[in-house]
VEXDREN-2710 file (C-alpha; in Angstrom, 1 decimal):
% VEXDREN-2710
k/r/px/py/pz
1/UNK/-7.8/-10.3/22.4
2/UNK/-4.9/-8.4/23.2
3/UNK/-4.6/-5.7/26.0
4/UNK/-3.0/-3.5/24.7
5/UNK/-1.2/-2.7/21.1
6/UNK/2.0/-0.5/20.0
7/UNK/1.3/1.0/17.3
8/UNK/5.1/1.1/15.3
9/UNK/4.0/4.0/12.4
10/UNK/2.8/7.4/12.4
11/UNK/0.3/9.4/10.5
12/UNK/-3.3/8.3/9.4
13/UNK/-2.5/4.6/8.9
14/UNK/-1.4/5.1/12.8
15/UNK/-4.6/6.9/13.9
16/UNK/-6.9/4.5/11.4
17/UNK/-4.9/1.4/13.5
18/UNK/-5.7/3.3/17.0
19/UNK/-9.3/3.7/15.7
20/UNK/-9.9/-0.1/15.4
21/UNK/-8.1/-0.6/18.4
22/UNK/-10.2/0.9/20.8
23/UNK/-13.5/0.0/19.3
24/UNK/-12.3/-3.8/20.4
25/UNK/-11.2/-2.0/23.7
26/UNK/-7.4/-2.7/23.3
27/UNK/-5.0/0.2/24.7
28/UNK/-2.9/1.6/22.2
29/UNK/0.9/2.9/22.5
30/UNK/2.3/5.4/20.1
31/UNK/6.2/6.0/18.9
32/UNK/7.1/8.9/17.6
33/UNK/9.8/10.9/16.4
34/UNK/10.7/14.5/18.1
35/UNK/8.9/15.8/15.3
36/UNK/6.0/13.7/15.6
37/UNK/5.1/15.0/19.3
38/UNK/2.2/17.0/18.2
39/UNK/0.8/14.6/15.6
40/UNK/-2.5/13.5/16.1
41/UNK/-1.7/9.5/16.4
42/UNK/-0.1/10.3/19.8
43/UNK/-2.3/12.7/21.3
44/UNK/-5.1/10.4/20.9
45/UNK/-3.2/7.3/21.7
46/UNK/-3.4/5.8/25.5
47/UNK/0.3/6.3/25.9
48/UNK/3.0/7.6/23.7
49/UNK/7.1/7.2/23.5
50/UNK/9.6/8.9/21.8
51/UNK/12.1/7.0/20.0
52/UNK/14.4/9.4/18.3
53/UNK/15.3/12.4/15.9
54/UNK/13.0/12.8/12.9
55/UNK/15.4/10.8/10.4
56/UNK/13.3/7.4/10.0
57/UNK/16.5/5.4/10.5
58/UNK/17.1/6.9/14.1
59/UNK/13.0/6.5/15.0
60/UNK/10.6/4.8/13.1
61/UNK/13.2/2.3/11.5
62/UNK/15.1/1.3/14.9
63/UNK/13.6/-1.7/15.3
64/UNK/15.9/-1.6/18.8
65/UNK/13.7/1.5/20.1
66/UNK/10.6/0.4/19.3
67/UNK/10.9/-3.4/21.0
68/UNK/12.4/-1.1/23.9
69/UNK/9.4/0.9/23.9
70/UNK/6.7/-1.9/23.6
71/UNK/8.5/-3.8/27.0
72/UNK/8.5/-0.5/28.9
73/UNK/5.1/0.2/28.8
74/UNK/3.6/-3.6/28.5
75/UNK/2.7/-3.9/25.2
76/UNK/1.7/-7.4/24.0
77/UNK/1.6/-6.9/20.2
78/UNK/3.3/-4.7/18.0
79/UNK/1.2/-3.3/14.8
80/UNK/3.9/-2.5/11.5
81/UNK/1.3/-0.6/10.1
82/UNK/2.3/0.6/6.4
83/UNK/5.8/1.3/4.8
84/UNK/9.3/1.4/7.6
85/UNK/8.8/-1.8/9.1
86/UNK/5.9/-3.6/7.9
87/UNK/8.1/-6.1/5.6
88/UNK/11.1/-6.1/7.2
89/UNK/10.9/-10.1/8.2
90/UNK/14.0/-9.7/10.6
91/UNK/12.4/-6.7/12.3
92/UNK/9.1/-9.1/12.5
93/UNK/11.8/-12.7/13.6
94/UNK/12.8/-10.0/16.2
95/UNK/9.9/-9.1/17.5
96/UNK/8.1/-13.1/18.4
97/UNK/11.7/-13.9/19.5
98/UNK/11.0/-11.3/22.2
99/UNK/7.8/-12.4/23.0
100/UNK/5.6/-10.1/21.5
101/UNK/3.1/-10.8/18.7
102/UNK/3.6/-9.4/15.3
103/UNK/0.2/-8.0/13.9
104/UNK/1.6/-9.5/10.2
105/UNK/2.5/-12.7/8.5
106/UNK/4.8/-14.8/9.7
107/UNK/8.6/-13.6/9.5
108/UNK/9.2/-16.6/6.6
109/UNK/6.1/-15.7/4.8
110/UNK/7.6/-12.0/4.8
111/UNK/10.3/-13.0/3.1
112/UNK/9.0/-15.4/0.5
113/UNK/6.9/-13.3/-0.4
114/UNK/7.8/-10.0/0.2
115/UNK/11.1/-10.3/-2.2
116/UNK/9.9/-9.8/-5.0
117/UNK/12.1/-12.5/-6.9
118/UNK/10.8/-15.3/-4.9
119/UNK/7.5/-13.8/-4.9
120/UNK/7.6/-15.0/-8.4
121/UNK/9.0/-18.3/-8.0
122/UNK/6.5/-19.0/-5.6
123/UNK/3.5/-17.6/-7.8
124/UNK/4.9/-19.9/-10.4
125/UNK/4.8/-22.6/-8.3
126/UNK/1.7/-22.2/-7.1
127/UNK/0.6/-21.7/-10.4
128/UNK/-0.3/-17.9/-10.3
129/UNK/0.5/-16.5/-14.3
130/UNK/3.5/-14.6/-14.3
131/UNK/5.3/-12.2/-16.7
132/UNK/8.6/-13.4/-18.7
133/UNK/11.1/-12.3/-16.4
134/UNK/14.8/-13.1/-15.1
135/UNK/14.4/-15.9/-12.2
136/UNK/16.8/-14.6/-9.7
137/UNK/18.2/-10.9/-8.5
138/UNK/21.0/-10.0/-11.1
139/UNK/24.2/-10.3/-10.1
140/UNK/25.9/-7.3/-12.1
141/UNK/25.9/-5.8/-15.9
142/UNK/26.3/-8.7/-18.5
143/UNK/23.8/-10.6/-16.5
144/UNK/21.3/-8.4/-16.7
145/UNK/22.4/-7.8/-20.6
146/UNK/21.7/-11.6/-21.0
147/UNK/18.4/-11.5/-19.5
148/UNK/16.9/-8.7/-21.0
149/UNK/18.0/-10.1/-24.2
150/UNK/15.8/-13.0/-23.3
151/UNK/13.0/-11.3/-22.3
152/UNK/13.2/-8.7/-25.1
153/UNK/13.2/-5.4/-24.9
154/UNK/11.7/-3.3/-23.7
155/UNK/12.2/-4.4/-20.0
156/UNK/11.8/-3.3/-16.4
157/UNK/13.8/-2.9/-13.9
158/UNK/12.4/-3.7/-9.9
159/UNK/13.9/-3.5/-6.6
160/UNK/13.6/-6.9/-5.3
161/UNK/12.9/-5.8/-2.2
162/UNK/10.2/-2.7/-1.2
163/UNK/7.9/-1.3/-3.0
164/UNK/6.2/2.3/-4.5
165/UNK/8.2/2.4/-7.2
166/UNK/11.2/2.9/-5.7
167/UNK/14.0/1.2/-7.6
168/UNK/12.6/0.7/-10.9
169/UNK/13.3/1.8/-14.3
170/UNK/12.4/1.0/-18.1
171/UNK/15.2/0.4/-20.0
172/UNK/14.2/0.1/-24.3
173/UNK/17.4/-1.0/-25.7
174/UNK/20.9/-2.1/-23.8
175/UNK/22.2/1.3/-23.8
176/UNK/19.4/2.5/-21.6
177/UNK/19.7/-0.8/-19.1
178/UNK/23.7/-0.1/-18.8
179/UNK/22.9/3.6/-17.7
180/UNK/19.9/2.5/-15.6
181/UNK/20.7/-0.4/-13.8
182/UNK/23.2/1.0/-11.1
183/UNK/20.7/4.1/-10.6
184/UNK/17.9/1.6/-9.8
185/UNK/20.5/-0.7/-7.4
186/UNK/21.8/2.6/-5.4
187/UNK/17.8/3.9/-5.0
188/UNK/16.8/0.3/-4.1
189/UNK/19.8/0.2/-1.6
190/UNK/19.1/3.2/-0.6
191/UNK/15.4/3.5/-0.1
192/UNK/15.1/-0.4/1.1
193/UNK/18.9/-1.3/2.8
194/UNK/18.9/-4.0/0.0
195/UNK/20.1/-2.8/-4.2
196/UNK/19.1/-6.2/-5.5
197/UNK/17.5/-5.9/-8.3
198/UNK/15.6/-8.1/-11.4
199/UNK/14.1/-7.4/-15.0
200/UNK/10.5/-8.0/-16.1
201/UNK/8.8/-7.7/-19.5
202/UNK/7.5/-4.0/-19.4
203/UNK/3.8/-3.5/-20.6
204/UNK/3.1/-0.6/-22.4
205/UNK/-0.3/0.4/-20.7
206/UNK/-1.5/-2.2/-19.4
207/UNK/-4.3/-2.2/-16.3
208/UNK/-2.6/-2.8/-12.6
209/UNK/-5.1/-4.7/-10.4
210/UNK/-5.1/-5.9/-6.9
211/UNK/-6.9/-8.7/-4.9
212/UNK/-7.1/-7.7/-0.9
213/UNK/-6.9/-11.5/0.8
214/UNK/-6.9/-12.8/4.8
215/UNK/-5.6/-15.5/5.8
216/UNK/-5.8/-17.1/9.4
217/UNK/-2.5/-18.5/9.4
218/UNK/-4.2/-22.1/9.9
219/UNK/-4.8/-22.7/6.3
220/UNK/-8.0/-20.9/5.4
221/UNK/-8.4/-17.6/3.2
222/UNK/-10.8/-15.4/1.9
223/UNK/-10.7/-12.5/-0.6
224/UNK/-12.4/-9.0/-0.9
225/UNK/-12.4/-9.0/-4.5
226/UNK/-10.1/-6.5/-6.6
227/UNK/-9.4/-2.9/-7.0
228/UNK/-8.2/-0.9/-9.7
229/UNK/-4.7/1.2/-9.0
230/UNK/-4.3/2.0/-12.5
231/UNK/-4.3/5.9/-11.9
232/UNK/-0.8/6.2/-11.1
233/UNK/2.3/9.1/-11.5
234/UNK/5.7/7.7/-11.8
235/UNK/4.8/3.9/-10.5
236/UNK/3.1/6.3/-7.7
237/UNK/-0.8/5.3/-6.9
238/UNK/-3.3/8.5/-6.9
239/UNK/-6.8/7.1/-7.3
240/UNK/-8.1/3.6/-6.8
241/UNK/-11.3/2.3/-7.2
242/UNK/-13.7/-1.2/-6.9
243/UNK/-14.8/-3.0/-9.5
244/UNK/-12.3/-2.2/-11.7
245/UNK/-14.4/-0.6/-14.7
246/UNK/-11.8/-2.4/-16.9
247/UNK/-13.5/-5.8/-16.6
248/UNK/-16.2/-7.7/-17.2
249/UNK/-18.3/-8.9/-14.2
250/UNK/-16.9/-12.3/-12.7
251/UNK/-14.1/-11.5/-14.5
252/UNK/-12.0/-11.3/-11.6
253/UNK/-12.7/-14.3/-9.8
254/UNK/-11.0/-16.7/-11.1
255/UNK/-7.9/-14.8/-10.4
256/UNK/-9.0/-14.0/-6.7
257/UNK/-9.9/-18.1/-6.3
258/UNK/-6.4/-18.6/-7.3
259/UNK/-4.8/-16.1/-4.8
260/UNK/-6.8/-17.4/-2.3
261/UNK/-5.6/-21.1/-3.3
262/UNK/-2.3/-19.7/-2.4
263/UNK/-2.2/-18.3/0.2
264/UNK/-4.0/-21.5/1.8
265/UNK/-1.1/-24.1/0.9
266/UNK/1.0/-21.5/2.7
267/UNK/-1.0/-21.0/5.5
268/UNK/-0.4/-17.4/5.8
269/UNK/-1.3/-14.8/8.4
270/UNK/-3.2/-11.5/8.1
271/UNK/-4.0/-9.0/5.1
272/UNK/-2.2/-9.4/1.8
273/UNK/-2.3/-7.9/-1.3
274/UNK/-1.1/-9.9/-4.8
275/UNK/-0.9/-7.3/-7.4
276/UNK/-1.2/-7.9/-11.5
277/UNK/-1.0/-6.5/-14.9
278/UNK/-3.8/-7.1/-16.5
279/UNK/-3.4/-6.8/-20.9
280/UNK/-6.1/-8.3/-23.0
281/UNK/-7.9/-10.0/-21.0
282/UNK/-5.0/-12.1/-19.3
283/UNK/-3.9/-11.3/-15.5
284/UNK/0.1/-11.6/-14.7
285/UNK/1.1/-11.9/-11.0
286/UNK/4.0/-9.0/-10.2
287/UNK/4.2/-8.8/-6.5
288/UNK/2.5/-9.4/-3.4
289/UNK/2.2/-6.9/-0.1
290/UNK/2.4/-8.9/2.8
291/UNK/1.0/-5.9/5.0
292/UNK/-2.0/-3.2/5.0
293/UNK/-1.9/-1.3/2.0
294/UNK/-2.9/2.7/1.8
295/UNK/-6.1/2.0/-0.7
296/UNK/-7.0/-0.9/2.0
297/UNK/-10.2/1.3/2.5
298/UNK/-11.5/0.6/-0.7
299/UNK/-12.0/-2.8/-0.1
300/UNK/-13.6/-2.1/3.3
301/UNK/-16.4/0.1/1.9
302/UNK/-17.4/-2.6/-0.5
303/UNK/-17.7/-5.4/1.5
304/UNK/-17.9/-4.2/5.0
305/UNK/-15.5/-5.6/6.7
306/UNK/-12.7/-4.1/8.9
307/UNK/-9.6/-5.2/7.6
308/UNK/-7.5/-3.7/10.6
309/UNK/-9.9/-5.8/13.2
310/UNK/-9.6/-8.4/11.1
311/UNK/-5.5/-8.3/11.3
312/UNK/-5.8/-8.0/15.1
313/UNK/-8.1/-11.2/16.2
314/UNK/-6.3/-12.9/13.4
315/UNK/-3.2/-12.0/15.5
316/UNK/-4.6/-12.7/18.4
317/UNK/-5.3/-16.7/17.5
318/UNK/-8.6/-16.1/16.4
319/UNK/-10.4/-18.3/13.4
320/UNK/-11.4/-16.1/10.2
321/UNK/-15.1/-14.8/10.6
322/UNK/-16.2/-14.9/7.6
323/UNK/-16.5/-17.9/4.8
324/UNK/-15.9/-16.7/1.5
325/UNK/-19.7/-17.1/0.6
326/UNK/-20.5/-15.1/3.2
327/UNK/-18.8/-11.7/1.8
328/UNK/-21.4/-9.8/-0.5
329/UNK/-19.3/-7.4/-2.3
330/UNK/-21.6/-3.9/-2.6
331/UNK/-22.0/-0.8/-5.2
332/UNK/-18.8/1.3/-6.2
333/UNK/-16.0/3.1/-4.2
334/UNK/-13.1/5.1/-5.0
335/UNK/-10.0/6.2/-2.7
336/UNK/-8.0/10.0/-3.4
337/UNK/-5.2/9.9/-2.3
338/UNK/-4.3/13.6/-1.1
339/UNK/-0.5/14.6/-0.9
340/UNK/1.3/17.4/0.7
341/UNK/3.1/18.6/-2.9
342/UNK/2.3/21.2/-5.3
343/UNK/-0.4/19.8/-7.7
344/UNK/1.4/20.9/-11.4
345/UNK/5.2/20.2/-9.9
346/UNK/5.1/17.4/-7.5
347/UNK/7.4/19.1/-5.1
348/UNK/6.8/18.7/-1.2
349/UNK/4.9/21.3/0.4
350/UNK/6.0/20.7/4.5
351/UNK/4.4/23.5/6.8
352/UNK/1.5/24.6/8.7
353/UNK/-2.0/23.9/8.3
354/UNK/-3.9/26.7/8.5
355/UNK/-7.4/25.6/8.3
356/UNK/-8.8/22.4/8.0
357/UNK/-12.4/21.0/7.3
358/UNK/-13.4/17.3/6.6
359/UNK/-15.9/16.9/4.3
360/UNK/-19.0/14.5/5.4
361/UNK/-22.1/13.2/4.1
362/UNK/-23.8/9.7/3.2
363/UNK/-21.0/7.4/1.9
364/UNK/-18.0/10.0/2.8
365/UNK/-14.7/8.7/4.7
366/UNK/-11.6/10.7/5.2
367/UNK/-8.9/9.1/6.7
368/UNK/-6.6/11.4/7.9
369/UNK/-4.0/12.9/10.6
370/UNK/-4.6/16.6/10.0
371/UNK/-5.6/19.4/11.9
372/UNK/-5.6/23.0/12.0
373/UNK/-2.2/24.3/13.4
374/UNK/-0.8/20.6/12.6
375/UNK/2.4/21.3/11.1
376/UNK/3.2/18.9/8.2
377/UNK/7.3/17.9/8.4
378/UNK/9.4/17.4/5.9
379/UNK/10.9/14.3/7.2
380/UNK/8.5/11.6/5.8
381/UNK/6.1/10.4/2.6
382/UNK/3.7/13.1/1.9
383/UNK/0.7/11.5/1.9
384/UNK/-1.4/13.5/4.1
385/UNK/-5.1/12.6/4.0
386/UNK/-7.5/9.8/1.8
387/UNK/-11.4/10.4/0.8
388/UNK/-12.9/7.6/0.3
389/UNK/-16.8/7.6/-1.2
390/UNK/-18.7/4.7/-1.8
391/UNK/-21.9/4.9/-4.0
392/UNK/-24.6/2.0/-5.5
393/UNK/-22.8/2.8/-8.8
394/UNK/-19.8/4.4/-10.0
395/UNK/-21.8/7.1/-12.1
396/UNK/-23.1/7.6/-8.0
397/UNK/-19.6/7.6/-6.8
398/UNK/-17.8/10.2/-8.8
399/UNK/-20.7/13.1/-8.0
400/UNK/-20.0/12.4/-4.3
401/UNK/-16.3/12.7/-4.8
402/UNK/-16.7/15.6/-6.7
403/UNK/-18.8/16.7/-3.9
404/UNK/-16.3/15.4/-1.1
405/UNK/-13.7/17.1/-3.1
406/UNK/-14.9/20.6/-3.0
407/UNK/-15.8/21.1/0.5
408/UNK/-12.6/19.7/1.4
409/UNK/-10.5/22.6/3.0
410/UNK/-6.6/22.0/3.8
411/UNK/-4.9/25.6/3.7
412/UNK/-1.7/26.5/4.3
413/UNK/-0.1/24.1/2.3
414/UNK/-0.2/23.1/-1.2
415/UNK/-2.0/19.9/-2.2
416/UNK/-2.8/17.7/-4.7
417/UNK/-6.6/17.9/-5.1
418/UNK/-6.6/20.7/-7.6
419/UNK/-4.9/17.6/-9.4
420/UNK/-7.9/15.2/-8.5
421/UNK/-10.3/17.6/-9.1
422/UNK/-9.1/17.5/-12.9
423/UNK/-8.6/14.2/-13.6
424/UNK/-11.9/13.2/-12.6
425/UNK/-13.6/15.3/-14.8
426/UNK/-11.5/14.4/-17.8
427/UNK/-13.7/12.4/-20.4
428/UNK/-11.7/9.2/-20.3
429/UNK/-11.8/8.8/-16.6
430/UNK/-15.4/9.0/-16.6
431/UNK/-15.9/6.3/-19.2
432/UNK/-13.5/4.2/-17.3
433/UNK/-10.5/3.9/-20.1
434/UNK/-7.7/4.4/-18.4
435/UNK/-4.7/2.4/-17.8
436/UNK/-1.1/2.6/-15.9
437/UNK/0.8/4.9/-18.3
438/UNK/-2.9/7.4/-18.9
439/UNK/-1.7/10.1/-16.5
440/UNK/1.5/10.7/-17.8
441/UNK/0.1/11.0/-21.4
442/UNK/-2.2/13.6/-19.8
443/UNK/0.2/15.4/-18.0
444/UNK/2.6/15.3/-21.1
445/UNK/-0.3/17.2/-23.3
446/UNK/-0.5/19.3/-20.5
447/UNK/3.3/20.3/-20.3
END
């Protein structure tokens, strides 16, 4: 195992990487930004550097500052952690190259499977179902004219590279797609350094579910069964939860046997994430996360295992621990996410926090950075906090949510569990019937 980790992220996914850390007795090292200083990730970490002005391009994106960083203080690995860096395959190339390890896949795997494009080709290939959609990134107007055309309308338009919804549009008809496409290239440029873009068939309300795989990079994989991430605002994830209440039991693995086929002819290393549509009973591969994803915790809570542990003895040479038969896959468990925005109007709510209580209890989890006097900036995603419950049943679930949700005390800013608090009441939640595009019928009634 490794002596000591740098951590290259901030916030909870930092804090929750430090956690695992030093329960396997490895000494972390925090980045931050100037406006990080007083975040919680570096005042519990064993050391801490600054690595530039709050813009992420100047900190958390300079791949420079943060190799810089891990050599000055003796770092043998480097953790991506979620979003800036964690699929940036140079940034990864760089860091082996300088003798470090990368707690990730391999730089190659990164970007076979991180581009969405070839992502496709490879599920394809490998003989993952995937949706009717152009085979390569477009290369301007009347080619994406001819492919939608193709496809048939209506159709979506994705950022080959990144994820979050960033860079992607619906276009109906082509005079939508001429007025869309460059605003989904310059947000895709913008948000990921790379405007490439491709169209998909677009379901209208179709279920999106993960699988959460490891691999151990010598050809051997297991998976932690799905979750559902259907709850979503504007391609944005609120809510997940496992099982998905949208299918039948078993119904999932044979779509989990085939990611995990996969992902052993490639050999790949660490935690992944292949993502689907799932319409009438049929599953259609439409990207995979090669890196820890926010609703990882989901996963964890039904099956018990420590995905983040997992990523650093898998990192660290270290066979997989488990065989798939050995991964029992228990009751129900839902993540919230809980954003720093104004629940009715989206809009970012940076500031102090005033006051700050956790809740707790049997089968409670709240992964987060907060504390009182913790002031939230303005500079970064606004994702402030996750509680996660875990009952025998969903029925079991949602009361402790509902529980977990109302002792729950973050003042001083505006958040969005007034939001959650809602939905989950809200009769169709309850009996499970749901899908992507639910939310934003609610929200439109409620306009």
């Amino acid at each position: 195992m490794f002596a000591k980790v740098l951590i290259a992220n901030r916030g909870e996914i930092a804090l929750r990487i430090e956690r695992a850390c030093r329960e396997l007795g490895v000494k972390t090292v925090a980045v931050h930004s100037t406006a990080d200083a007083s975040a919680m990730h570096v005042r519990l970490a064993d050391e801490s550097v600054c690595i530039g002005p709050p813009p992420a391009r100047l900190s958390y994106l300079n791949g420079a500052a943060i190799l810089s960083a891990a050599a000055i203080t003796g770092a043998e690995a480097i953790h991506p952690g979620i979003g800036f860096l964690a699929e940036n395959a140079d940034f990864a190339e760089m860091v082996e190259e300088h003798g470090f390890a990368f707690i990730g896949p391999a730089p190659e795997h990164i970007r076979l499977l991180g581009n969405k494009v070839s992502a496709r080709a490879s599920a394809k290939r490998l003989g993952i179902p995937i949706l009717p959609g152009s085979e390569e990134a477009l290369a301007g107007l009347e080619e994406a004219r001819e492919a939608a055309r193709q496809i048939g309308y209506p159709v979506l338009i994705k950022a080959a590279g990144g994820g979050g919804g960033r860079g992607m549009r619906v276009a109906r008809e082509e005079g939508e797609l001429d007025r869309l496409l460059p605003l989904a290239e310059r947000e895709a440029k913008a948000t990921f350094g790379n405007g490439a873009v491709f169209l998909e068939r677009y379901l209208s309300g179709p279920r999106h579910i993960e699988i959460q795989v490891l691999g151990d990079g010598k050809g051997a994989a297991v998976h932690l069964g799905e979750r559902d991430c259907s709850l979503q605002r504007s391609h944005q994830k609120l809510l997940e939860e496992a099982p998905s209440p949208a299918l039948k039991p078993g119904e999932s693995d044979r779509i989990a046997a085939l990611a995990v086929e996969a992902l052993c002819a490639l050999s790949y290393r660490g935690a992944g994430t292949l993502e689907f549509l799932y319409d009438n009973g049929a599953f259609f591969f439409i990207e995979m996360n090669t890196r820890l994803q926010v609703e990882h915790p989901v996963s964890e809570m039904r099956s018990g295992i420590d995905i983040v542990r997992e990523q650093l003895k898998i990192a660290a040479g270290a066979p997989l621990a488990y065989r798939q038969a050995d991964i029992e896959l228990k009751g129900h468990a839902i993540e919230c996410r809980i954003n720093a925005e104004n629940p009715e109007t989206f809009r970012p709510s940076p500031g102090r926090v005033d006051a700050y209580h956790a809740p707790g209890g049997f089968g409670v989890r709240v992964d987060s950075a907060l504390y009182q006097g913790y002031e939230v900036p303005p500079y970064y995603d606004s994702l402030v906090a996750k509680l996660i419950v875990r009952g025998q049943t969903r029925e079991e679930c949602l009361m402790r949510l509902r529980r977990g949700l109302e002792e729950y005390v973050i003042a001083g800013i505006e958040t969005t569990m007034p939001l959650s608090r809602r939905l989950i009441d809200e009769p169709s939640f309850i009996a499970g019937d749901y899908d992507t595009l639910w939310l934003e019928r609610l929200l439109g009634r409620r306009s």
